[in-house]
LONUMAR-107589 format. One line per field, with one value per residue: residue in three letters; x, y, z of N, C-alpha, C in turn. Coordinates in steps of 0.05 Angstrom, whole numbers, m for minus. Layout:
BEGIN
residuo <- c(ala; ...)
nx <- c(X; ...)
ny <- c(Y; ...)
nz <- c(Z; ...)
cax <- c(X; ...)
cay <- c(Y; ...)
caz <- c(Z; ...)
cx <- c(X; ...)
cy <- c(Y; ...)
cz <- c(Z; ...)
***
This chain:
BEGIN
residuo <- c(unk; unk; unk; unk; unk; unk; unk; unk; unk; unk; unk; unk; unk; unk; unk; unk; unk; unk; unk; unk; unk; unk; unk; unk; unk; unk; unk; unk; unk; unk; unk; unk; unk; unk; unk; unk; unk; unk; unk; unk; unk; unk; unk; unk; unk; unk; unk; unk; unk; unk; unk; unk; unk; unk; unk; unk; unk; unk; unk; unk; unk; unk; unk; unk; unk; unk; unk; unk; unk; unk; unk; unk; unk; unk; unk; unk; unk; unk; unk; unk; unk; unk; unk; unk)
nx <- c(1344; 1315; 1259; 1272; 1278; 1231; 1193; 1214; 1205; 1154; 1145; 1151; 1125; 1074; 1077; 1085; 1048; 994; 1019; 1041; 1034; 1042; 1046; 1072; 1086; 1109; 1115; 1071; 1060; 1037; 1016; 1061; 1071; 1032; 1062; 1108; 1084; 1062; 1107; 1142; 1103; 1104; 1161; 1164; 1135; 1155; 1207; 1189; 1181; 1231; 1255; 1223; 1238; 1303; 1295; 1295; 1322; 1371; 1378; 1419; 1438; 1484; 1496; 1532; 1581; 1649; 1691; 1742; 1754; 1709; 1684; 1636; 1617; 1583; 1560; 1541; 1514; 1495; 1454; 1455; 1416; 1455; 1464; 1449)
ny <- c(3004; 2977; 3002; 3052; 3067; 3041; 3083; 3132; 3105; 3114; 3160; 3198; 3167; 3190; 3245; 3243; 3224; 3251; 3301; 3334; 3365; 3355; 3347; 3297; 3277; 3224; 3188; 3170; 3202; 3198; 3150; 3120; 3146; 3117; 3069; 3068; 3077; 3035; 2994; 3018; 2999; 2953; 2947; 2959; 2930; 2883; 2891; 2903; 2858; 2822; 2855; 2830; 2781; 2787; 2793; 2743; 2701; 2647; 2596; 2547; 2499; 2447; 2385; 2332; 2282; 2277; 2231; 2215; 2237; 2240; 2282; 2335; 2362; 2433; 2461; 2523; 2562; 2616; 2651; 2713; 2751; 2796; 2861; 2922)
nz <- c(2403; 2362; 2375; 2376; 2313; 2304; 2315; 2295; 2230; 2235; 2249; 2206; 2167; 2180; 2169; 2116; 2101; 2125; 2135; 2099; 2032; 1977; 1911; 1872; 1810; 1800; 1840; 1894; 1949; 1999; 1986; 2001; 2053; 2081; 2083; 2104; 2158; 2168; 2168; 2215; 2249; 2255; 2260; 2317; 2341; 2334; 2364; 2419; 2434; 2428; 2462; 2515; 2504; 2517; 2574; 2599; 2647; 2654; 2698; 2730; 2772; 2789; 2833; 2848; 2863; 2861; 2833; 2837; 2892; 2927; 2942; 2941; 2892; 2877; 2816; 2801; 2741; 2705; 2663; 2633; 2594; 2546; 2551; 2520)
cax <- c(1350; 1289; 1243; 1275; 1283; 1206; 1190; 1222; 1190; 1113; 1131; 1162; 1097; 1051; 1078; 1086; 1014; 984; 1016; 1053; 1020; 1051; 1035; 1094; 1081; 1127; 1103; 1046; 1075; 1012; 1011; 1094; 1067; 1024; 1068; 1126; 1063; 1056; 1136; 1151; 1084; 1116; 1186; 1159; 1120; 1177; 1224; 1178; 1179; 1259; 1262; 1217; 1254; 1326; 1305; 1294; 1358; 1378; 1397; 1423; 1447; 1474; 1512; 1555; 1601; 1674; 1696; 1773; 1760; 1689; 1675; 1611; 1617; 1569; 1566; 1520; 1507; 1475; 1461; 1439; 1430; 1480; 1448; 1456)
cay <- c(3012; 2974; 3016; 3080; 3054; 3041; 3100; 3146; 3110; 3115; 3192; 3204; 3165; 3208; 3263; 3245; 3224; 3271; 3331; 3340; 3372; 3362; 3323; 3290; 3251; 3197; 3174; 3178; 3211; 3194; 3120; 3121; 3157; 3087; 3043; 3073; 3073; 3000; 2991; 3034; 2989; 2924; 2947; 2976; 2901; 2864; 2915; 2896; 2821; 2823; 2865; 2818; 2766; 2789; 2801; 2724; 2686; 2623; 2593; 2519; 2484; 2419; 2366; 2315; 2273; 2277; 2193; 2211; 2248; 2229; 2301; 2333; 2385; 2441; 2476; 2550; 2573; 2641; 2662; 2729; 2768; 2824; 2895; 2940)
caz <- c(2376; 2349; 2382; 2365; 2290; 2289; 2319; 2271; 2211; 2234; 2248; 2172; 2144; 2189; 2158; 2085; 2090; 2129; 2131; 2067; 2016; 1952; 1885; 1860; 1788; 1790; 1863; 1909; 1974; 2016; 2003; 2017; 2082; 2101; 2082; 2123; 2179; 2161; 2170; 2237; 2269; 2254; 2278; 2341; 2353; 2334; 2391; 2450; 2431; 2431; 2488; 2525; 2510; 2529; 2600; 2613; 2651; 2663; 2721; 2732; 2785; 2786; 2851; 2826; 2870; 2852; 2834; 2846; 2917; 2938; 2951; 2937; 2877; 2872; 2792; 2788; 2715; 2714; 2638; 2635; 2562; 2541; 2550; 2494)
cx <- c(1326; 1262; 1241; 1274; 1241; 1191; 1189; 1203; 1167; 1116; 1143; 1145; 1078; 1054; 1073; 1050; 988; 984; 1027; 1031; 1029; 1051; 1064; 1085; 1089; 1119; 1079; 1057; 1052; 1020; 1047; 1095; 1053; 1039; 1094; 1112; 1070; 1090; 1145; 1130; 1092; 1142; 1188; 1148; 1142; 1207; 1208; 1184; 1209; 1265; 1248; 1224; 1281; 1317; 1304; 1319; 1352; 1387; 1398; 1443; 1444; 1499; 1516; 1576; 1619; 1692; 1728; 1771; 1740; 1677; 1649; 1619; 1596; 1577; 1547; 1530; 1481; 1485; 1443; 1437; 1443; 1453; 1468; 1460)
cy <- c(3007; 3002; 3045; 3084; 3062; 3064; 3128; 3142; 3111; 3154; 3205; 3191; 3183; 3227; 3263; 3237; 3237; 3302; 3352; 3345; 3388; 3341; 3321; 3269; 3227; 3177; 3187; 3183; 3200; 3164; 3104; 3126; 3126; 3069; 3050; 3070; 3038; 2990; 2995; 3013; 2965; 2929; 2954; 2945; 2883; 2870; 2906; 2872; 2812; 2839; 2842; 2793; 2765; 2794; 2778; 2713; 2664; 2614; 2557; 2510; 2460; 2411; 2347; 2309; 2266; 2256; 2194; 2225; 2247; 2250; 2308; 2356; 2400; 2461; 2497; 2546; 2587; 2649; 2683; 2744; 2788; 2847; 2906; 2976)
cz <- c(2358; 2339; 2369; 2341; 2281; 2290; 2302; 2239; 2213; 2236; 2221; 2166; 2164; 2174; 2137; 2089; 2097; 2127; 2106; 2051; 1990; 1940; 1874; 1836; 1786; 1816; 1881; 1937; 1995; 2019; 2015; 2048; 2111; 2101; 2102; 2151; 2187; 2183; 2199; 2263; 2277; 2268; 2306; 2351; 2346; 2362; 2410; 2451; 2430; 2458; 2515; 2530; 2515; 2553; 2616; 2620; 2663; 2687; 2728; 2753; 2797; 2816; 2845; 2849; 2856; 2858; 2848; 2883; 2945; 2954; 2936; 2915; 2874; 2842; 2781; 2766; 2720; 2683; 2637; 2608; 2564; 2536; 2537; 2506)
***
């Protein structure tokens, strides 16, 4: 989602600041075009850095004798992140 997110706004400021070619008085369409640039570069670097970290998993296992039976307990834990 990130990705696609930042994606979108670096190619709506390419445009407004490159290829648009129209004077608007009340705003500057060009520097709207970098700063959406600016915006789309950061959401795109913040999307790898979240993706790279959901693909790490946990894994824990612990052995533990059981006082009432004097058996041997073994307890996996497998934490894996939720895919989107």
């Amino acid at each position: 989602m990130s990705l696609g997110l930042g994606i979108v706004l670096f190619a709506i400021g390419a445009i407004l600041a490159f290829a648009l070619n129209v004077t608007v008085d009340w705003i500057d369409l060009q520097m709207v075009g970098y700063i959406l640039m600016a915006a789309g570069a950061v959401v795109i670097v913040l999307g790898i850095i979240l993706i790279a970290r959901r693909r790490r998993s946990i894994s824990t296992s612990r052995t533990a004798v059981d006082p009432a039976t004097g058996e041997r307990v073994t307890r996996d834990e497998t934490s894996t992140p939720e895919t989107y």
